[in-house]
N, CA, C and O atoms as a CHARMM CRD file, in Angstrom:
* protein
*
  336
    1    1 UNK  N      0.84000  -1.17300   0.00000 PROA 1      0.00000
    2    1 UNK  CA     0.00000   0.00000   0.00000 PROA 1      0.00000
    3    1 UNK  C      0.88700   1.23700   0.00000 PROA 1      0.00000
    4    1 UNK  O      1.90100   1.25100   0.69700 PROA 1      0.00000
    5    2 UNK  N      0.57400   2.18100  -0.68700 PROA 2      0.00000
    6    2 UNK  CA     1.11400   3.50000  -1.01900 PROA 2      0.00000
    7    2 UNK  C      1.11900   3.94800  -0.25800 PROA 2      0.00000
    8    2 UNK  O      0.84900   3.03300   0.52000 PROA 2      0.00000
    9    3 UNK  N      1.27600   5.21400   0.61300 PROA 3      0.00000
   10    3 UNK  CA     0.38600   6.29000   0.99900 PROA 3      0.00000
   11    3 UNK  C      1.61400   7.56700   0.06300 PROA 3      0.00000
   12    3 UNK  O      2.81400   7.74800  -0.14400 PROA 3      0.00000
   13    4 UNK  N      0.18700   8.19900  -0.25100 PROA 4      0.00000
   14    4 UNK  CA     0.88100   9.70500  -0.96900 PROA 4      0.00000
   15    4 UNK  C      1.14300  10.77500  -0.17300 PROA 4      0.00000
   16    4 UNK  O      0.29400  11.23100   0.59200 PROA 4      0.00000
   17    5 UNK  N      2.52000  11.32900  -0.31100 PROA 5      0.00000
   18    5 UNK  CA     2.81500  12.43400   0.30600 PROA 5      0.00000
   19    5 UNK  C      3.51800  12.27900   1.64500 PROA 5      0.00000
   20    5 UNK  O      3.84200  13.26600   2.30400 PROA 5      0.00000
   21    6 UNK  N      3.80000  10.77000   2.12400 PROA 6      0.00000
   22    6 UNK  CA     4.05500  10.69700   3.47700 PROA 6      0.00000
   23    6 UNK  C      5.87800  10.79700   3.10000 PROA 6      0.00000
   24    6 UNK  O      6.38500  10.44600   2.03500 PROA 6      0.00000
   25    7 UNK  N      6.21600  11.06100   3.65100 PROA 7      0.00000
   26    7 UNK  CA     7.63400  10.99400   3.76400 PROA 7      0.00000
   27    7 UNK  C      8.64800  10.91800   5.01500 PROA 7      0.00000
   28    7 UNK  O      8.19500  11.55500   5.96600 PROA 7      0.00000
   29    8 UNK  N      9.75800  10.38100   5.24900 PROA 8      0.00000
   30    8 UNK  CA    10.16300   9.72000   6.27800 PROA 8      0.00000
   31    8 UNK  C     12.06200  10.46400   6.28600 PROA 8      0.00000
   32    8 UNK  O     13.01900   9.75400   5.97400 PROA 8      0.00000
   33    9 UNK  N     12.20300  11.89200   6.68700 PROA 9      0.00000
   34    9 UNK  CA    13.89100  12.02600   6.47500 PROA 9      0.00000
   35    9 UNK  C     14.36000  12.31500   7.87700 PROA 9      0.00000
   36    9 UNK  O     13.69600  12.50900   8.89500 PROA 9      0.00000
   37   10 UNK  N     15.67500  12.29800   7.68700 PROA 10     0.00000
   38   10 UNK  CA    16.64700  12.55400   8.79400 PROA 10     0.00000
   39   10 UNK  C     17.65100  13.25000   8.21300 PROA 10     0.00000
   40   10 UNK  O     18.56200  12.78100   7.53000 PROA 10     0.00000
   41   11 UNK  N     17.38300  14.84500   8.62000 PROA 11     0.00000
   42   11 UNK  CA    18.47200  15.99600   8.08500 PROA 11     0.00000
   43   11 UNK  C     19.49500  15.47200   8.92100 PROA 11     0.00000
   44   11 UNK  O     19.11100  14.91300   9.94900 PROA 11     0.00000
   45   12 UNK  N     20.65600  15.52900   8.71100 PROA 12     0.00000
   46   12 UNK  CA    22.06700  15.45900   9.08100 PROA 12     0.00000
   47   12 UNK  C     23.16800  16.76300   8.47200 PROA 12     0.00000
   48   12 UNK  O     23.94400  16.82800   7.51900 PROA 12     0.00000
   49   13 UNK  N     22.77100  17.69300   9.54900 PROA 13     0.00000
   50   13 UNK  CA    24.04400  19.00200   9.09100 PROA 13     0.00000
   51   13 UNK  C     25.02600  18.52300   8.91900 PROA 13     0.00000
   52   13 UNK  O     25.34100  17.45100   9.43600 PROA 13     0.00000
   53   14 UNK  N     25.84500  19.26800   8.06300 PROA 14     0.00000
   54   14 UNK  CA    27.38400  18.68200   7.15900 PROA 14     0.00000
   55   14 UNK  C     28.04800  19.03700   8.58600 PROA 14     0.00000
   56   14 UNK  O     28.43100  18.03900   9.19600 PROA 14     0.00000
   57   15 UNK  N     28.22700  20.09800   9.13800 PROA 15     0.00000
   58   15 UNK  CA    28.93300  20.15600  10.88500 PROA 15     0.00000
   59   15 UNK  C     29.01300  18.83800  11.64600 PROA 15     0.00000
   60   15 UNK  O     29.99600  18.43700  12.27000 PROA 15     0.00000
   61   16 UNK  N     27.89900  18.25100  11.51400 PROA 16     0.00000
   62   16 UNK  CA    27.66700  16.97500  12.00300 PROA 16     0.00000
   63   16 UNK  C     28.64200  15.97200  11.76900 PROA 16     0.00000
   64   16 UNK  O     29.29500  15.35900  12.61400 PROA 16     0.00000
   65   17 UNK  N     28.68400  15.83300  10.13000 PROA 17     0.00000
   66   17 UNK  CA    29.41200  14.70000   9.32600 PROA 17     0.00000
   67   17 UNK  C     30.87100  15.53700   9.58500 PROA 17     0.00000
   68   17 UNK  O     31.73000  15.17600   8.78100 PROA 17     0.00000
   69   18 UNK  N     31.04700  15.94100   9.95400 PROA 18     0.00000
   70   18 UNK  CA    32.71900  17.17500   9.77500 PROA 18     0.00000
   71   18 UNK  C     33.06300  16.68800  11.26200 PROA 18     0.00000
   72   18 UNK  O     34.13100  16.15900  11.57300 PROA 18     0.00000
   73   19 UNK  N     32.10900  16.91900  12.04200 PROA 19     0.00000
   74   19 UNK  CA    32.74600  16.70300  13.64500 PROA 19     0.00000
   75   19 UNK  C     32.68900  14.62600  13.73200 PROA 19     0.00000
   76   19 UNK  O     33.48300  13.87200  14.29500 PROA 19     0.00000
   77   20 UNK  N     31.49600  14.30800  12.97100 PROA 20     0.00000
   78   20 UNK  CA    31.76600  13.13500  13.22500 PROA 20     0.00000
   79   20 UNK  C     32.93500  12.26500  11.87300 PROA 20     0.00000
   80   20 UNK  O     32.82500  11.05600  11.67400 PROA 20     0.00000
   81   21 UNK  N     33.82300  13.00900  11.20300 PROA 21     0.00000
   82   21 UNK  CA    34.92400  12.73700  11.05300 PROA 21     0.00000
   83   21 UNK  C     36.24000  12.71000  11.93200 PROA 21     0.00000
   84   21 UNK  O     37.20400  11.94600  11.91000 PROA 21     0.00000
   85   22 UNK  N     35.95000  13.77500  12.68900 PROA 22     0.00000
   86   22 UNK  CA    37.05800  14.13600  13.74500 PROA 22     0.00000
   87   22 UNK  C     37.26300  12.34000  14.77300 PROA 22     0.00000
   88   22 UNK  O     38.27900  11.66500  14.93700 PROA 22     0.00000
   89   23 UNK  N     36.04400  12.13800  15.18400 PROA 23     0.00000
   90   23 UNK  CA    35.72500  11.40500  15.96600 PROA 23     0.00000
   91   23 UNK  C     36.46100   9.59900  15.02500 PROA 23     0.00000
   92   23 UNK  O     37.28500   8.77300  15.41800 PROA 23     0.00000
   93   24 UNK  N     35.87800   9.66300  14.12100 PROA 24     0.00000
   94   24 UNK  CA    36.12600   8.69400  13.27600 PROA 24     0.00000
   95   24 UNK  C     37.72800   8.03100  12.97900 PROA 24     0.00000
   96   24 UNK  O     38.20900   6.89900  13.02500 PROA 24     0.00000
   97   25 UNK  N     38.28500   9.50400  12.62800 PROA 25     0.00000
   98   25 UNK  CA    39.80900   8.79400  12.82100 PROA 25     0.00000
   99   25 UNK  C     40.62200   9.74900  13.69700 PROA 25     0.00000
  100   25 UNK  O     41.51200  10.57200  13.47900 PROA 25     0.00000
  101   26 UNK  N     39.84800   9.23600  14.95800 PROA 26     0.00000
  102   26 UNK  CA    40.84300   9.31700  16.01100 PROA 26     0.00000
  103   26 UNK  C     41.56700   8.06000  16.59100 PROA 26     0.00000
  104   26 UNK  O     41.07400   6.94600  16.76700 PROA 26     0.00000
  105   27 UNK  N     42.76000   8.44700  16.83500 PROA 27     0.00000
  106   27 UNK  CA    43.90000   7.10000  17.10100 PROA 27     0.00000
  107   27 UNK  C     43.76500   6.72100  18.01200 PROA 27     0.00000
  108   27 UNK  O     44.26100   5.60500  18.15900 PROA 27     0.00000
  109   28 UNK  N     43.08800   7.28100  19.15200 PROA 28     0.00000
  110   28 UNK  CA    42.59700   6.60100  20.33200 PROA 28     0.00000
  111   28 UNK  C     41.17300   5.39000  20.29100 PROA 28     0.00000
  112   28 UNK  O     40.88700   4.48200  21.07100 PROA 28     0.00000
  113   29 UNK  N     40.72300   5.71300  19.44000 PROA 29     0.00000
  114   29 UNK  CA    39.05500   5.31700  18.88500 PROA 29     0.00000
  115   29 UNK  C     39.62800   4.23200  18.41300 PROA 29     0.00000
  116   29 UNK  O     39.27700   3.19300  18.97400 PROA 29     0.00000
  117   30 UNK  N     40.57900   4.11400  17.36000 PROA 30     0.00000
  118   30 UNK  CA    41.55900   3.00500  16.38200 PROA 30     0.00000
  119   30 UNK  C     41.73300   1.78800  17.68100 PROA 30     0.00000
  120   30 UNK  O     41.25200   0.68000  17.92100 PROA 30     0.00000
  121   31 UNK  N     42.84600   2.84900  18.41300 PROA 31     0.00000
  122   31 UNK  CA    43.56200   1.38700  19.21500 PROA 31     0.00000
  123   31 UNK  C     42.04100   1.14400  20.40700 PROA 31     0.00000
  124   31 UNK  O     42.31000   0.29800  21.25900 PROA 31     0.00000
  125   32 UNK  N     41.04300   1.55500  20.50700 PROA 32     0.00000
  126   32 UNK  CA    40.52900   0.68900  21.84700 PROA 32     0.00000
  127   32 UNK  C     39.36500  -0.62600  20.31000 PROA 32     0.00000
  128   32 UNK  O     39.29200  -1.85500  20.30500 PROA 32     0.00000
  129   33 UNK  N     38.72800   0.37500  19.33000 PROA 33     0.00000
  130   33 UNK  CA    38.30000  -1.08100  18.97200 PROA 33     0.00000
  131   33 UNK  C     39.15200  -1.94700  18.58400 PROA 33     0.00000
  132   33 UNK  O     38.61800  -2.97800  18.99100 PROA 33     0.00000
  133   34 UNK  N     40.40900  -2.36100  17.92200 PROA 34     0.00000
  134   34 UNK  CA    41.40200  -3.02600  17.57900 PROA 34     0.00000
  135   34 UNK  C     41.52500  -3.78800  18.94400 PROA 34     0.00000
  136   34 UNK  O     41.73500  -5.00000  18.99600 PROA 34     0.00000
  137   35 UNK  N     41.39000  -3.05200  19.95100 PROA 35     0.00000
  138   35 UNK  CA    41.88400  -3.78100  21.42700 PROA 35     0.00000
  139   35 UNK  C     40.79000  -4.92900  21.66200 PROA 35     0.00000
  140   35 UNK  O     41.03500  -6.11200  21.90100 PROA 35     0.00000
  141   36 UNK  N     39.23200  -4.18300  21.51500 PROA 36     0.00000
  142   36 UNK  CA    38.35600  -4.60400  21.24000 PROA 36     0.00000
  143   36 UNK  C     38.09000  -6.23900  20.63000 PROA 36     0.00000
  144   36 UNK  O     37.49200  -7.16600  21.17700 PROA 36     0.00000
  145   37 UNK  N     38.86400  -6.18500  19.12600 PROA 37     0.00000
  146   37 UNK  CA    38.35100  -6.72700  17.86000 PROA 37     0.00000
  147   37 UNK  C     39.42900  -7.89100  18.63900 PROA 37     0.00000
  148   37 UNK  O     38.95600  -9.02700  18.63100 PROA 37     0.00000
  149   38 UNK  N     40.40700  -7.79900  19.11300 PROA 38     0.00000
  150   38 UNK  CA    41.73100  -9.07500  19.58600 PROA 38     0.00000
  151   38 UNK  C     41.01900  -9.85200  20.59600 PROA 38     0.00000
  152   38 UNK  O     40.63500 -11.01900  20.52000 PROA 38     0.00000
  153   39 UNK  N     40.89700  -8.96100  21.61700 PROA 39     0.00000
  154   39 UNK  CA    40.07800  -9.47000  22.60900 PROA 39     0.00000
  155   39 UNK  C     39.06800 -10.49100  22.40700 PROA 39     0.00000
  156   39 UNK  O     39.10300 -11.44400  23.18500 PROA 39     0.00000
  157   40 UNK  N     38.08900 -10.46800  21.42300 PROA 40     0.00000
  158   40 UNK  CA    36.94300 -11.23500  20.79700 PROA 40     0.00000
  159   40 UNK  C     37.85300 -12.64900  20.00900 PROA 40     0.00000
  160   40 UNK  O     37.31300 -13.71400  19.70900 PROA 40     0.00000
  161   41 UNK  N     39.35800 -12.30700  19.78500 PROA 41     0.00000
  162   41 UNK  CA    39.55400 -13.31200  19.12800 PROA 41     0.00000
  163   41 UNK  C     39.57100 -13.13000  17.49800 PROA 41     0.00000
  164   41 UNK  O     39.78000 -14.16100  16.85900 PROA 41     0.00000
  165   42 UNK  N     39.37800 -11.94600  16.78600 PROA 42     0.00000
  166   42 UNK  CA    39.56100 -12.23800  15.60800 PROA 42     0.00000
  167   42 UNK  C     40.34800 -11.37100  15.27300 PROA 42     0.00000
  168   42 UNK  O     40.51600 -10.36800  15.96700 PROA 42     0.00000
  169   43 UNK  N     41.19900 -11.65000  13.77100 PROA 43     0.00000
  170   43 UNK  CA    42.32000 -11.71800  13.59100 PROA 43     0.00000
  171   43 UNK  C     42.29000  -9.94400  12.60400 PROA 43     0.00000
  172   43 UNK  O     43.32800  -9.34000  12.33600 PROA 43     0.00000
  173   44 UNK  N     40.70300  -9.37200  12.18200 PROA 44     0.00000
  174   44 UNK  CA    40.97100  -8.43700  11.75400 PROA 44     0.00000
  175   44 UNK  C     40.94500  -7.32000  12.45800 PROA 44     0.00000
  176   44 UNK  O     40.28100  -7.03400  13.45400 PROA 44     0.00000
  177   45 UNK  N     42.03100  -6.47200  11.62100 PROA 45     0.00000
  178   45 UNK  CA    42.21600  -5.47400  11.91700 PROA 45     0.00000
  179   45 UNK  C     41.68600  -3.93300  11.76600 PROA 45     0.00000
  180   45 UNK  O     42.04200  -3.54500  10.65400 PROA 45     0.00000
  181   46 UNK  N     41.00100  -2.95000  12.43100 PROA 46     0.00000
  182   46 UNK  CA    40.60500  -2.03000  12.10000 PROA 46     0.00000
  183   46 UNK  C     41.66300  -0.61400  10.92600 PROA 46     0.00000
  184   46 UNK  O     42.34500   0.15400  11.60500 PROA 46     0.00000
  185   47 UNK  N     41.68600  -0.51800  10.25400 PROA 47     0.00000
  186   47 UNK  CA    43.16100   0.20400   9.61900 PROA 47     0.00000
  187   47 UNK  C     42.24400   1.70300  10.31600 PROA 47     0.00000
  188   47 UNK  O     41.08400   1.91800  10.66600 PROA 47     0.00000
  189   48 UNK  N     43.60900   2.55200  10.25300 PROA 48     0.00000
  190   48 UNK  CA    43.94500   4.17200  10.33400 PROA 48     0.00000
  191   48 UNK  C     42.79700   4.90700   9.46200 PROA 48     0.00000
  192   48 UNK  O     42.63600   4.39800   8.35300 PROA 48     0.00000
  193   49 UNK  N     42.19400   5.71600   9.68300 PROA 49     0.00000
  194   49 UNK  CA    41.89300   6.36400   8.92000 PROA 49     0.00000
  195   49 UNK  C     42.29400   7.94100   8.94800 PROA 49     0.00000
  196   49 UNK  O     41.90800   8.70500   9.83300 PROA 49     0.00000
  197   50 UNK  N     43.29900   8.40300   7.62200 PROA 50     0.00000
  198   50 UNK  CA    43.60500   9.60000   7.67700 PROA 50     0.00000
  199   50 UNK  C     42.66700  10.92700   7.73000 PROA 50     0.00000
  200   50 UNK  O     41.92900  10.91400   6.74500 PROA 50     0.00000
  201   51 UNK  N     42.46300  11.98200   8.48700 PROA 51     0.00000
  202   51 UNK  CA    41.20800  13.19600   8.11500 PROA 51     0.00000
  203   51 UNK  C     41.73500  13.17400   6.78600 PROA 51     0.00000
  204   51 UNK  O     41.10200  12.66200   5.86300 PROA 51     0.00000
  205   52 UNK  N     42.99500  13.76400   6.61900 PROA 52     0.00000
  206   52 UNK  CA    42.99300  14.45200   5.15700 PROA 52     0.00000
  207   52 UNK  C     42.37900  13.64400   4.12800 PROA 52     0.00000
  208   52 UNK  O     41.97200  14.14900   3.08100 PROA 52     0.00000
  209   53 UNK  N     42.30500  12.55100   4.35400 PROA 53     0.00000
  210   53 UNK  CA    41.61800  11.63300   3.11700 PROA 53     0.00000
  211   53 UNK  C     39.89800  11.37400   3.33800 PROA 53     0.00000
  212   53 UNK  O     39.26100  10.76500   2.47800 PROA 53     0.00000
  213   54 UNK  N     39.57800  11.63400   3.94700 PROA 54     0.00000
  214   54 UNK  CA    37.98000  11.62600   4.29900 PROA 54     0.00000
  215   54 UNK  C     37.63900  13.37800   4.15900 PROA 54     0.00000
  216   54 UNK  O     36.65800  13.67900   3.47900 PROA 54     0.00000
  217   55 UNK  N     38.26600  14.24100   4.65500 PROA 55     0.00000
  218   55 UNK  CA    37.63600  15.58400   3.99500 PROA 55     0.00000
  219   55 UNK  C     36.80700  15.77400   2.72700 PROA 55     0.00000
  220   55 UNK  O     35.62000  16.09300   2.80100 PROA 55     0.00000
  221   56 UNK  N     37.54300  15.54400   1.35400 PROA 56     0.00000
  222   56 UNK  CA    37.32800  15.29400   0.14000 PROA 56     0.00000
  223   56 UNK  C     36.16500  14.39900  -0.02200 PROA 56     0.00000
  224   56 UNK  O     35.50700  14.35700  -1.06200 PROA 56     0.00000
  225   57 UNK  N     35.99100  13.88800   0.72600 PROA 57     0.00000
  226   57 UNK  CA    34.45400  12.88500   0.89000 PROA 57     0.00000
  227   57 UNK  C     33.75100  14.00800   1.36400 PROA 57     0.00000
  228   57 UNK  O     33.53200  14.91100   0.55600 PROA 57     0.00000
  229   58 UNK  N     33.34300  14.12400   2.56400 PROA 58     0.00000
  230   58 UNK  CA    32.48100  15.05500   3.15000 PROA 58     0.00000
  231   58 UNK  C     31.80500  16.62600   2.14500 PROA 58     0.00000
  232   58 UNK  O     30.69600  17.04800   1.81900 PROA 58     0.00000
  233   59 UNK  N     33.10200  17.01400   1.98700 PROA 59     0.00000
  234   59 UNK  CA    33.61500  18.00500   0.77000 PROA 59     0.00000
  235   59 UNK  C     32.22500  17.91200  -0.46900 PROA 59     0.00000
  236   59 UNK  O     31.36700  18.75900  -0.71800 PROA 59     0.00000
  237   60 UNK  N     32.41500  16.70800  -0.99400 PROA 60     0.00000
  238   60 UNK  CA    31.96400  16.21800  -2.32400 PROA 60     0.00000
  239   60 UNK  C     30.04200  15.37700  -1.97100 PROA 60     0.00000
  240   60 UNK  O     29.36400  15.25400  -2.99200 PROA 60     0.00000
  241   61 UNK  N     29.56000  15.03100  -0.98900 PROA 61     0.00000
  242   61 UNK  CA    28.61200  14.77000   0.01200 PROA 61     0.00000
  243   61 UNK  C     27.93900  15.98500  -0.25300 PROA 61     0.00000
  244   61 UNK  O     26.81900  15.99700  -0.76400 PROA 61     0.00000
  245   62 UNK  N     28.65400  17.17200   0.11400 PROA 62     0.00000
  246   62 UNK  CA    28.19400  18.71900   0.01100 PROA 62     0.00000
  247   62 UNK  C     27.75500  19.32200  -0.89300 PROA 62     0.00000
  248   62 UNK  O     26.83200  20.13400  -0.82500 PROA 62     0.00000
  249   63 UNK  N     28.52600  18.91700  -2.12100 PROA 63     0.00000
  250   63 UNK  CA    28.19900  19.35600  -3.66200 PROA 63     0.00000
  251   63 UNK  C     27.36200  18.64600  -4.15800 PROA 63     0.00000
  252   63 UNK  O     26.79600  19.03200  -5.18100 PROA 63     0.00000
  253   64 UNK  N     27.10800  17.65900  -3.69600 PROA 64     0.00000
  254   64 UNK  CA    25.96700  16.51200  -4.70400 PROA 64     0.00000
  255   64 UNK  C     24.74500  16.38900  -3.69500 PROA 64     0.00000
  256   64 UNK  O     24.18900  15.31100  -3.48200 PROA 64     0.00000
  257   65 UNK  N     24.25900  17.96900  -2.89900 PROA 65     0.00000
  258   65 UNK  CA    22.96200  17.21100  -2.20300 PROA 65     0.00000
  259   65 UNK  C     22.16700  17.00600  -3.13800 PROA 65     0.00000
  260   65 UNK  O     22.23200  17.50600  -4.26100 PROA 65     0.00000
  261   66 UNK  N     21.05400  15.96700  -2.57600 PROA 66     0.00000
  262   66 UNK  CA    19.77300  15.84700  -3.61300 PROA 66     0.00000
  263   66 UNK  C     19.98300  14.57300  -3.91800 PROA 66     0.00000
  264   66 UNK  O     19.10700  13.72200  -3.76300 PROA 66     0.00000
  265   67 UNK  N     21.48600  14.24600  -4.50700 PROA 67     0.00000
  266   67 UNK  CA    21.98100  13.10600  -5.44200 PROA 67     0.00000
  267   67 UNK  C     20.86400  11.58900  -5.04100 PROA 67     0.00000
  268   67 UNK  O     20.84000  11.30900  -3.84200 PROA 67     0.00000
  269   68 UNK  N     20.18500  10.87400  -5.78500 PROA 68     0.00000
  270   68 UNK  CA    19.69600   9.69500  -4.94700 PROA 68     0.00000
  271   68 UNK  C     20.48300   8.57100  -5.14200 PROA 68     0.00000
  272   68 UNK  O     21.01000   8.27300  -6.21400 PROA 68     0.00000
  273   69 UNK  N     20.55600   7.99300  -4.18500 PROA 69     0.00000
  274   69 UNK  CA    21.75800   6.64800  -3.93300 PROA 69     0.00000
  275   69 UNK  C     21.04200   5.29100  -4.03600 PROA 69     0.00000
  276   69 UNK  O     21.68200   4.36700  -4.54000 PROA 69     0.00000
  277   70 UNK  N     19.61000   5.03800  -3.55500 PROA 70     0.00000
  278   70 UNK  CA    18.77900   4.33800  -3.74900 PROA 70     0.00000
  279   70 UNK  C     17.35700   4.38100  -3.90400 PROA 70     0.00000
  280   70 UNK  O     16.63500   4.73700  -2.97300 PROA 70     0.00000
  281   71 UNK  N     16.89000   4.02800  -5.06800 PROA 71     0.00000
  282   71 UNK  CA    15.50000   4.23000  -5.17600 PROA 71     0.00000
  283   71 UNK  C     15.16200   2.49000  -5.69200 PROA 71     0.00000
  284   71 UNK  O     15.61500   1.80400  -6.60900 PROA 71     0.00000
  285   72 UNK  N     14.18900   2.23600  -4.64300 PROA 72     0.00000
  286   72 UNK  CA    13.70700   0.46800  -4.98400 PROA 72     0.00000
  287   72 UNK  C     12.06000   0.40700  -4.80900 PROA 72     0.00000
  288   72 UNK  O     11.68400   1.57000  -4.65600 PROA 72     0.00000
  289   73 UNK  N     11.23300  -0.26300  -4.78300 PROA 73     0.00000
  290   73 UNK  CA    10.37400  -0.35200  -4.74700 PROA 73     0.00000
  291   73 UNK  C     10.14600  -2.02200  -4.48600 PROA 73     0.00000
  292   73 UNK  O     10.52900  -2.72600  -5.42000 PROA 73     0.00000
  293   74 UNK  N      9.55900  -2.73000  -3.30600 PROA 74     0.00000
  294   74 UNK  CA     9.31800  -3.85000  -2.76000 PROA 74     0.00000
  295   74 UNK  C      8.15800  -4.12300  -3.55600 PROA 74     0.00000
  296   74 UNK  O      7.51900  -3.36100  -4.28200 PROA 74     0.00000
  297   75 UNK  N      7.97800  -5.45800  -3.27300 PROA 75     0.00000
  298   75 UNK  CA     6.78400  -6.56500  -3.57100 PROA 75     0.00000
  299   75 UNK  C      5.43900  -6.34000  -3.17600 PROA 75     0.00000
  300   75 UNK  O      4.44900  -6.72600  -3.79800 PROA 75     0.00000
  301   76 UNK  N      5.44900  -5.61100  -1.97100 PROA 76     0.00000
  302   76 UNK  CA     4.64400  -5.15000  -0.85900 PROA 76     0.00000
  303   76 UNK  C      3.99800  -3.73100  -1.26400 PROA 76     0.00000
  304   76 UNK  O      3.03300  -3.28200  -0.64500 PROA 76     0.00000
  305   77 UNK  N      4.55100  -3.10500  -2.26600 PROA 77     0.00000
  306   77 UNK  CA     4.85800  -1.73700  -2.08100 PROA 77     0.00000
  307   77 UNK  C      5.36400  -0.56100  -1.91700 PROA 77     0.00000
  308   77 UNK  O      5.19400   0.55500  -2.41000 PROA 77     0.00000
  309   78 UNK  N      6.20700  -1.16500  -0.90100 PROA 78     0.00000
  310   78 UNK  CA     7.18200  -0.31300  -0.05800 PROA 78     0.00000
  311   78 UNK  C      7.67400   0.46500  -1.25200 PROA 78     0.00000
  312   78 UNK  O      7.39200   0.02800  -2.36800 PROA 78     0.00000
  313   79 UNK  N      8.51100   1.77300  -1.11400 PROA 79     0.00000
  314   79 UNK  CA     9.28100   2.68200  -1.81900 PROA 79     0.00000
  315   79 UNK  C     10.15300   2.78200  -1.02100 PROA 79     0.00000
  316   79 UNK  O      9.70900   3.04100   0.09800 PROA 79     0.00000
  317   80 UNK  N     11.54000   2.66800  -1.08600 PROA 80     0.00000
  318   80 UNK  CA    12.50800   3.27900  -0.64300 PROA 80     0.00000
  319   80 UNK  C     13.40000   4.18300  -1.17600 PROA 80     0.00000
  320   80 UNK  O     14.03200   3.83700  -2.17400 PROA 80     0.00000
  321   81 UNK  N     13.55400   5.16200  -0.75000 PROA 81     0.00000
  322   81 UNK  CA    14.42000   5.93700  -1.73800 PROA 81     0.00000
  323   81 UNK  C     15.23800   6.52600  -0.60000 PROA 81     0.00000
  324   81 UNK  O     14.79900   6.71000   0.53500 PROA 81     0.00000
  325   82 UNK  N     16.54400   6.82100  -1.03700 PROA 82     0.00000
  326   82 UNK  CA    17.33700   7.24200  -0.31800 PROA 82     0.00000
  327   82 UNK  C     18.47100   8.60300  -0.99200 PROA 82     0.00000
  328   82 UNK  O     19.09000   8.58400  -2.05600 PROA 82     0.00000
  329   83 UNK  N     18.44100   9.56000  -0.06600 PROA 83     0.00000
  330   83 UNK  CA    18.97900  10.79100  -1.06700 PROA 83     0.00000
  331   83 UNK  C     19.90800  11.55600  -0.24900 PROA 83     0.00000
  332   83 UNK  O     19.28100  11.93300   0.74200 PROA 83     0.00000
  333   84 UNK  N     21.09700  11.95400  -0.20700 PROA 84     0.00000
  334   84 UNK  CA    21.92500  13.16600   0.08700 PROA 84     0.00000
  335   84 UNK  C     21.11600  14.29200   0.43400 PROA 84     0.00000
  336   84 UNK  O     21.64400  15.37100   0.70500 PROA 84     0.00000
């Protein structure tokens, strides 16, 4: 079943995605899940993540709002669409 007009988003300010880069590759964050991931017993490893190389993401996130990443439509009905 359809319904028209209903819609379902979650704004996420780019400040948001910018501070939650900071957070992301921090080297402290690195070594406790890695400490984490051993502890459990398995053998992978979380790698580094550089800011300078995730900026240019965020950056480019910025320029393409709107962009849609997924648009599907279920058996049921359902619509999913998913957009920047």
């Amino acid at each position: 079943m359809k319904i028209e007009g209903k819609r379902f988003s979650i704004p996420v300010p780019y400040a948001i995605l910018d501070l939650a880069s900071l957070i992301i590759t921090s080297k402290l964050l690195n070594r406790i899940i890695n400490k984490a991931i051993k502890k459990n017993g398995s053998k992978f490893n979380l790698p580094e993540i550089d800011r300078k190389d995730l900026k240019p993401l965020i950056k480019g996130l910025s320029k393409n709002s709107g962009l849609i990443l997924v648009d599907t439509k279920l058996k049921d009905g359902t619509e999913v669409v998913v957009k920047l």
